[in-house]
C-alpha positions as CSV (number, residue, x, y, z in Angstrom):
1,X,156.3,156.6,51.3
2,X,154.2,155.3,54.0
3,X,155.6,153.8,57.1
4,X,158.7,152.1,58.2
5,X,158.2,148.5,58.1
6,X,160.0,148.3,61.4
7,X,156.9,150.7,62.7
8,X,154.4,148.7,61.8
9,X,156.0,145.8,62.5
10,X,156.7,147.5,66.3
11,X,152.3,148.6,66.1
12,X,151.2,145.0,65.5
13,X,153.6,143.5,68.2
14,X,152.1,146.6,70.9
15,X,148.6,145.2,70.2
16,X,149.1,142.8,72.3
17,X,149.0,145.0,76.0
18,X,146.5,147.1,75.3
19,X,144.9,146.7,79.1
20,X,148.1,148.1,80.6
21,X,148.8,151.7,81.0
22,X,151.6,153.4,79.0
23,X,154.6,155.2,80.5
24,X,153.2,158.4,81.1
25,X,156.7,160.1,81.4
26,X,157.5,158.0,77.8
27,X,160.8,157.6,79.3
28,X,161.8,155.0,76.5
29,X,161.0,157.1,73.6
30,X,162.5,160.0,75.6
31,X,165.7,158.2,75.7
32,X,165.6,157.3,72.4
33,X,165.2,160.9,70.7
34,X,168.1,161.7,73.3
35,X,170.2,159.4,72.2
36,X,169.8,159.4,68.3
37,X,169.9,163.8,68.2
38,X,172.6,163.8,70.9
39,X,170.2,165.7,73.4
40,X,169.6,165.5,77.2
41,X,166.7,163.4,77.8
42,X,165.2,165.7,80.5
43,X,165.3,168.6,78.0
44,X,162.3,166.2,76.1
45,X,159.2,166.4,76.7
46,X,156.7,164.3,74.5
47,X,152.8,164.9,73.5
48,X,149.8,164.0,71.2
49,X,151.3,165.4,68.5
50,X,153.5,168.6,68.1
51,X,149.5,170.1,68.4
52,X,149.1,169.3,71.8
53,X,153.1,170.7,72.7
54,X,152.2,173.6,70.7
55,X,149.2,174.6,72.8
56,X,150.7,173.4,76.1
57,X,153.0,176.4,75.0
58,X,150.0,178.8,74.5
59,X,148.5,177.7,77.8
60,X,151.3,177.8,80.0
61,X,153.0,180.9,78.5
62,X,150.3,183.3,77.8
63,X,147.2,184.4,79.1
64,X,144.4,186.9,79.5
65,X,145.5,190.1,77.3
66,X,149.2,188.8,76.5
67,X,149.7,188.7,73.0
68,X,151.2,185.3,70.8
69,X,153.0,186.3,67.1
70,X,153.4,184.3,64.4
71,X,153.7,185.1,60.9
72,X,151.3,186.0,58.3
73,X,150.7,182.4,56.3
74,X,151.9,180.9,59.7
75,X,150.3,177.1,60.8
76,X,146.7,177.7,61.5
77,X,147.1,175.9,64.9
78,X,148.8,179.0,66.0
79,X,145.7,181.6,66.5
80,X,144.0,178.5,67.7
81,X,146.1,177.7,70.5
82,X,146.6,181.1,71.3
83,X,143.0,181.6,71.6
84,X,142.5,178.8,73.4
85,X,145.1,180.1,76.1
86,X,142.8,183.6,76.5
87,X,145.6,185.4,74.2
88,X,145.2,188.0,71.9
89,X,147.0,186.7,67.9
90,X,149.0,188.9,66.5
91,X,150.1,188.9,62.8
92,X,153.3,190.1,61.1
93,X,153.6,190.6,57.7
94,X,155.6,188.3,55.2
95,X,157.7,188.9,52.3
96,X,157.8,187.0,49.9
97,X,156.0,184.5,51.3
98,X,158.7,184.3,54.0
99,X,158.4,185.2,57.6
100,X,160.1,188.5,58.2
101,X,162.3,189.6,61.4
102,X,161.7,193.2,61.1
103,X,157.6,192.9,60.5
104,X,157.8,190.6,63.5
105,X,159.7,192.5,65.6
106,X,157.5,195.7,64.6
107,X,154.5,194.1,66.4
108,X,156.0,192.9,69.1
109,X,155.3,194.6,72.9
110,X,155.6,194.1,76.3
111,X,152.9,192.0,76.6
112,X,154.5,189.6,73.3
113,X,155.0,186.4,75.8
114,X,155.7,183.3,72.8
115,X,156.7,184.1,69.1
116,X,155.8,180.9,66.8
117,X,157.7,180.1,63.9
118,X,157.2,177.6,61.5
119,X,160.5,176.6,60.0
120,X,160.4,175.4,57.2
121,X,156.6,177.0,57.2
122,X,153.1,175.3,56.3
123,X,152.1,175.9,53.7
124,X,154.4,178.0,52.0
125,X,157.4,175.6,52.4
126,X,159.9,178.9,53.2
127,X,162.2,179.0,56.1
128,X,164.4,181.3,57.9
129,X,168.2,180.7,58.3
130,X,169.7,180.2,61.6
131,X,171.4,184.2,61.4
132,X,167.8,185.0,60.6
133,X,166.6,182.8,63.9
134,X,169.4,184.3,66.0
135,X,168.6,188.2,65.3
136,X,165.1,187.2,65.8
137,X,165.6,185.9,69.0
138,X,168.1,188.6,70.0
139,X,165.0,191.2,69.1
140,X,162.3,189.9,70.6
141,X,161.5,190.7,74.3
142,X,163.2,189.3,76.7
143,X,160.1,187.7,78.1
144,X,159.1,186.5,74.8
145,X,159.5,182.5,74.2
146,X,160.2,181.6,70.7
147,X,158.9,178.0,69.3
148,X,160.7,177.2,66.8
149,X,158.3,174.3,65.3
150,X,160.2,172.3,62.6
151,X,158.1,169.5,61.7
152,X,159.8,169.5,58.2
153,X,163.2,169.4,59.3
154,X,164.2,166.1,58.1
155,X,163.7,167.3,54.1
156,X,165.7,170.0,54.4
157,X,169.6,170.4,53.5
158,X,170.8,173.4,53.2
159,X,173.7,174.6,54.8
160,X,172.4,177.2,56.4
161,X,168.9,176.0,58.0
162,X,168.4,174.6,61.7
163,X,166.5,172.7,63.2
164,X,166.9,174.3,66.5
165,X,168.8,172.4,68.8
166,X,171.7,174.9,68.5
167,X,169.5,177.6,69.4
168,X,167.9,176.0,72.5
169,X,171.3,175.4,73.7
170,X,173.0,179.1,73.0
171,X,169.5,180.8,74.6
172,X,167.4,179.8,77.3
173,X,164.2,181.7,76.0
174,X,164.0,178.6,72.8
175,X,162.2,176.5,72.6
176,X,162.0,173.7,69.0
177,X,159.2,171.2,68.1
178,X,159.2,168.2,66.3
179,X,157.0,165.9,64.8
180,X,156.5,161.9,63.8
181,X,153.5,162.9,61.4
182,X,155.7,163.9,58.4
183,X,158.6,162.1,57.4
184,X,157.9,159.1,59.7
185,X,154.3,158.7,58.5
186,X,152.9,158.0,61.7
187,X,150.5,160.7,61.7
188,X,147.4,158.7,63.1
189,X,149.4,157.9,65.7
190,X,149.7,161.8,67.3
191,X,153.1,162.0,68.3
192,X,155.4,164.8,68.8
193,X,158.0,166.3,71.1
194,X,159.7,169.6,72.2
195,X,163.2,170.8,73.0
196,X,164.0,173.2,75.5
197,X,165.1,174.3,78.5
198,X,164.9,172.3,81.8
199,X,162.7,175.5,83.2
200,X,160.6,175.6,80.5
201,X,160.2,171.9,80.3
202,X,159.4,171.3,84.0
203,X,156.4,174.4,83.4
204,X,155.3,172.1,80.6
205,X,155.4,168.8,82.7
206,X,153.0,171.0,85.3
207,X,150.1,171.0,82.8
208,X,150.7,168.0,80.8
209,X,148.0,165.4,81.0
210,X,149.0,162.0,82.2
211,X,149.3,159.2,79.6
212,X,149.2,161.4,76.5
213,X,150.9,159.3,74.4
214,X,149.2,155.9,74.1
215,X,152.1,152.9,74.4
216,X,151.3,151.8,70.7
217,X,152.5,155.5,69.2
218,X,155.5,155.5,71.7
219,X,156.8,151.7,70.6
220,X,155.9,153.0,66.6
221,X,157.9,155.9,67.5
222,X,161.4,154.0,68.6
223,X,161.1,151.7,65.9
224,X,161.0,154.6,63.2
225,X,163.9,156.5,64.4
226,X,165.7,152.9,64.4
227,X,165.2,153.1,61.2
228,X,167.1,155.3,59.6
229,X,167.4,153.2,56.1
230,X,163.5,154.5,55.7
231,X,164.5,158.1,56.6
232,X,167.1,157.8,54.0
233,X,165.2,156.6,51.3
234,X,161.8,159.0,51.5
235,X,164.6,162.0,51.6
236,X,166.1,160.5,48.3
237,X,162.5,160.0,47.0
238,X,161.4,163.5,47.8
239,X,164.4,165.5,46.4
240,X,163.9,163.7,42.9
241,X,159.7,163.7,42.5
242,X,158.9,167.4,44.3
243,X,162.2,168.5,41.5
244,X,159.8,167.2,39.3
245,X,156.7,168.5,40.4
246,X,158.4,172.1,40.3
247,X,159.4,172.1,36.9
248,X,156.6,170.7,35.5
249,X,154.0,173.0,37.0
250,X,156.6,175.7,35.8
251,X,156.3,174.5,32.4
252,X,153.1,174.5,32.1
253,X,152.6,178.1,33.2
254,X,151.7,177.8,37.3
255,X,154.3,179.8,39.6
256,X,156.2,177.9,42.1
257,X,156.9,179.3,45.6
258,X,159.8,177.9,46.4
259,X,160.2,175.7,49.6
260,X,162.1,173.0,51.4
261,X,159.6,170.7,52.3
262,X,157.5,168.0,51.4
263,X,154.9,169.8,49.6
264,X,154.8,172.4,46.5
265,X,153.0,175.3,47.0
266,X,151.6,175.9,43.6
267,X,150.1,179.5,42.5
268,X,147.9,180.4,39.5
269,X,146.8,183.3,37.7
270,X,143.8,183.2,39.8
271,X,141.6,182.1,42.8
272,X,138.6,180.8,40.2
273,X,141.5,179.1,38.2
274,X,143.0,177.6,41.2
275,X,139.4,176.4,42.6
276,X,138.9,175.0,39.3
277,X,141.9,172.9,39.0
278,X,141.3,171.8,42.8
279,X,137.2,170.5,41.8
280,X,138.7,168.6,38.2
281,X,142.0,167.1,40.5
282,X,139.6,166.3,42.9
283,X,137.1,164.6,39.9
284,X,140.3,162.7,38.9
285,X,140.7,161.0,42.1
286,X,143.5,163.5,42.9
287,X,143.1,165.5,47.0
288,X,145.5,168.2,47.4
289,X,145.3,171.3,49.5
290,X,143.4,174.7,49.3
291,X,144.9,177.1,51.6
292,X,142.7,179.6,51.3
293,X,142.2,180.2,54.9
294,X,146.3,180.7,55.2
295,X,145.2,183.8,52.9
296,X,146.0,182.3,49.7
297,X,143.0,181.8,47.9
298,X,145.1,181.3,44.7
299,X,147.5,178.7,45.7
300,X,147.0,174.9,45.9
301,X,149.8,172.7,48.3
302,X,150.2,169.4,46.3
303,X,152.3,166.5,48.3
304,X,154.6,164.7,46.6
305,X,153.5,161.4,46.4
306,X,154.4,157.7,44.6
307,X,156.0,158.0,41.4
308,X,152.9,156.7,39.4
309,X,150.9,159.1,41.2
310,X,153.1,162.3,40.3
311,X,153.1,161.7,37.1
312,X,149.5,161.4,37.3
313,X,149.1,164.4,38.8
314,X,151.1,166.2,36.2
315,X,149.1,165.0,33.5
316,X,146.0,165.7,34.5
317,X,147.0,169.3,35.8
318,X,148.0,169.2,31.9
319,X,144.4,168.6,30.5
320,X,143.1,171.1,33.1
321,X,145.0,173.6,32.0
322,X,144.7,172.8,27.9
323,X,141.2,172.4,28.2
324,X,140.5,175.4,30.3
């Protein structure tokens, strides 16, 4: 879907000041988030991208020898940030492609200091529900942080998924993430933001870099959650063309792993299969995913896209698969 109008409209009108310095405490876009999720302002704290709030996580929370969990097929800026920080990963098993309470909770210690979970997850488009979350969090070390990082919250509606905000409120060892890359389109633009606790936010203000959100991203960002008509419209758009997606790729033989997102994880019979289809897509003018370094060498994430180009997609994943 692109980008709101009103965001572009708001990037063009911010070219205009670009020898001044932005708000380093982004006190406007602060305000706005606030206001619009019904939040505390001074429970925000913003960054260059969710990336940089996930890693500010890593960093302030963990160290030499402590140990960072996150789940098997977890985001892959995960192990980075944690070794980054001077921490040791740690990997729990999945099931079903789902992150698993009682795998995490197995490989947890006293030296477990953040817990990461992707919810909905990338790539595998599986989430936990907010009982899940809760015994999770009841489980884990005291000492443990969990980051709950929900960049895909916006696509997802069912009854019993959250985003969060409930959590950090009921427990002061939560922390959630969001991001503007996904559903706002402003990914180029790096910006993200966390929820938590005033303690842990003021730990986060302590390392935080000045100005790390540039005044053009933080204008782009008010303007797209003033427009909600946008929001509105790409969640309409992707519950009818990823339905599609899904049952076509089911149709024509390719498993489905089924998420909530934005995406489709889509698993053949085989890795050569699944590189194959990626290198004729690819021929085709077609880029999706290969997660192969998430540990699924025979699974390729597909977007869902404009209508002309999911069609196209289809098709051509149709002559791959009759002519191979």
């Amino acid at each position: 879907m692109g980008t709101s109008a009103k965001a572009l409209d708001a990037i063009k009108k911010s070219l205009n000041i670009p020898s001044r310095y932005p708000d380093g405490s982004a006190v406007e876009l602060r305000k706005n988030l606030a206001n619009f999720n019904n939040l505390n302002m001074n429970n925000i704290i913003c960054g260059n991208g969710s990336d940089e709030i996930l890693s500010m996580f890593a960093n302030c929370f963990a160290g030499q020898n402590d140990e960072i969990v996150y789940s098997e097929h977890g985001f892959l800026v995960y192990p980075i940030a944690t070794k980054a920080a001077g921490a040791i990963p740690i990997i729990a098993k999945e099931k079903n492609y789902k992150a698993n309470v009682e795998e995490i909770i197995k490989v947890c210690s006293n030296k477990t200091k953040v817990c990461f979970i992707a919810n909905p997850n990338n790539p595998t488009g599986t989430y936990l529900t907010r009982d899940e979350l809760i015994t999770l969090r009841q489980k884990l070390p005291i000492n443990c942080l969990l980051v709950i990082d929900s960049a895909y919250a916006e696509y997802v509606e069912k009854e019993d998924y959250t985003n969060g905000f409930d959590l950090v409120n009921k427990f002061e060892n939560v922390a959630c993430t969001r991001t503007f890359s996904k559903i706002y389109g402003l990914a180029a633009l790096r910006i993200g933001w966390a929820y938590a606790s005033l303690d842990v936010i003021d730990y986060l203000n302590r390392i935080r870099l000045p100005f790390n959100i540039n005044t053009i991203a933080q204008n782009a960002a008010i303007a797209a959650i003033q427009d909600q008509a946008f929001i509105k419209k790409a969640i309409q758009h992707n519950n009818t063309w990823k339905h599609y997606i899904e049952k076509e790729l089911i149709n024509l033989g390719i498993n489905i792993i089924p998420g909530v997102g934005n995406f489709v994880l889509a698993q053949y019979n085989n890795i050569e299969q699944a590189n194959n289809c990626y290198i004729y897509l690819e021929e085709n003018n077609i880029f999706v995913r290969k997660v192969s370094e998430y540990g699924l060498a025979d699974c390729l994430r597909i977007t869902v896209g404009l209508e002309e180009e999911n069609i196209y997609l289809i098709k051509m994943i149709k002559n791959f698969i009759e002519n191979n």
